[in-house]
C-alpha positions, 0 to 999 in steps of 0.5 A: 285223092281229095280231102273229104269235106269238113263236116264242122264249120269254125269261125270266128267273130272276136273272142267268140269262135263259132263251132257249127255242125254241117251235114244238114242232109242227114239231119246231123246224124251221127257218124265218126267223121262228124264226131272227129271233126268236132273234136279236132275242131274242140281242141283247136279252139281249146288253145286259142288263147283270144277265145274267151267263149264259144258257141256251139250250132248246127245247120239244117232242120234239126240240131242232130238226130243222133246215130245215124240208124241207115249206117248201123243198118249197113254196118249190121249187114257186115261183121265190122258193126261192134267196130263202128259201134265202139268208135262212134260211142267212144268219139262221142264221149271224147266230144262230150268230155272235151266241151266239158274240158274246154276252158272256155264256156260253151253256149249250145244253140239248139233247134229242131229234133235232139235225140239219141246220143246227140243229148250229150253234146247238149247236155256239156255245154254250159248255157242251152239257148233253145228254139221254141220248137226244140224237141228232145227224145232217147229213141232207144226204146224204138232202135232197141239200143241201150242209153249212149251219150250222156242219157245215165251218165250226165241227165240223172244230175241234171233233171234227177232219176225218175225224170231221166228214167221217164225218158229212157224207159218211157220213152218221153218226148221233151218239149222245150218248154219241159227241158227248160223246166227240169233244168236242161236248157237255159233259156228259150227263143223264137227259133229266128232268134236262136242264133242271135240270142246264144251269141249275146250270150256267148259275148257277155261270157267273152266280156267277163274276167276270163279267170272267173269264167274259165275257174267258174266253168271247172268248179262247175263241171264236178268229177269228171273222172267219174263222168268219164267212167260212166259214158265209159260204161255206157260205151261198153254196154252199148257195143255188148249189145248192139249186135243182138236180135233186139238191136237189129230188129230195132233199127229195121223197125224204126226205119220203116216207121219213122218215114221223115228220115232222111234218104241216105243217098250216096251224095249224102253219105259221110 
């Protein structure tokens, strides 16, 4: 049997290593292998003493998607969804955990859609260089989800409640201009300029005395005790509840409604 194909490229460039998400098709939605690609990929990088800084992107036309909602729609189909459910939330926090565990800072170069639990992969890295045209949404109002990936467990000390709240219950549409604002991203480029402008960050990182960046980055990062037990709690209520009316009604109705989702063609699937 061969070997799947990677869905995280690594590379390499000095002491910047490069850490790109790989399922354009699909928008980088969401599915475990992504997520355990990632962080294998994470703690690679994390021991790789010559790394000084690294950068985290994405192919295609959006950063991610979130969840893949035709895969919950198949897994709703079946008796395996509270399964899939726990293992993509739990991979999902073990990646949001270990980006903020690693020594190394992380640069998030960002375009195109960021919703649902993907916000976390943005939300723990340490400098967000993103795309004029960057957009970000909870969603979880359309799929009839609770909040994953950081939306209750990392924004609220990042942007305050009501701004948190405004997102997850009002189902608030950030554009970049907006998350920079609040606080969510460091700085803005021409989507062009993206990939150039987080790899001067990430060099000026890599050019400073490593025991500042790596000591700066922890003292940082706060309690993550407590951050892992809240993106636990958002794990446990997610799974109590994806199962329910709401939830499935959720996901069929966002699939009819948001047409721009991509075709989840067998030559897609992950």
């Amino acid at each position: 049997m061969n070997a799947r194909q990677l869905l995280v490229r690594v590379t390499h460039a000095g002491a910047v290593a490069t850490l790109t998400l790989t399922r354009p098709a699909m928008h980088n939605a969401l599915v475990p292998d992504l997520l355990l690609d990632l962080c294998v990929a994470l703690e690679e990088t994390g021991r790789r003493g010559e790394t000084r800084a690294v950068i985290l992107a994405a192919d295609g036309d959006a950063f991610s998607i979130g969840g893949d909602m035709r895969r919950f729609a198949r897994e709703m189909g079946g008796n395996a969804l509270e399964t899939y459910s726990a293992e993509l939330v739990g991979l999902l926090n073990q990646a949001i955990l270990s980006l903020m565990k690693l020594p190394q800072p992380v640069v998030a170069a960002v375009h195109g859609l960021v919703t649902g639990g993907s916000i976390g992969l943005v939300l723990a890295c340490d400098v967000v260089v993103a795309a004029e045209d960057a957009a970000f949404k909870a969603h979880y109002a359309s799929a009839g989800f609770t909040p994953d990936g950081g939306w209750t467990a990392l924004m609220p000390a990042i942007v305050g409640r009501r701004r948190a709240a405004a997102c997850v219950l009002l189902n608030r549409t950030l554009s970049a201009g907006e998350a920079r604002d609040w606080g969510m991203v460091t700085q803005l480029a021409p989507r062009e300029r993206v990939a150039d402008v987080a790899r001067e960050a990430a060099q000026r990182i890599a050019a400073a005395p490593a025991s500042t960046m790596r000591e700066g980055k922890r003292l940082l990062a706060g309690d993550l005790d407590a951050v892992e037990r809240a993106l636990e709690a958002e794990r446990q209520r997610f799974v109590a509840t994806v199962g329910g009316a709401e939830a499935r009604d959720g996901v069929a109705r966002f699939l009819r409604t948001f047409t721009g989702y991509p075709d989840d063609a067998p030559a897609q699937r992950a």
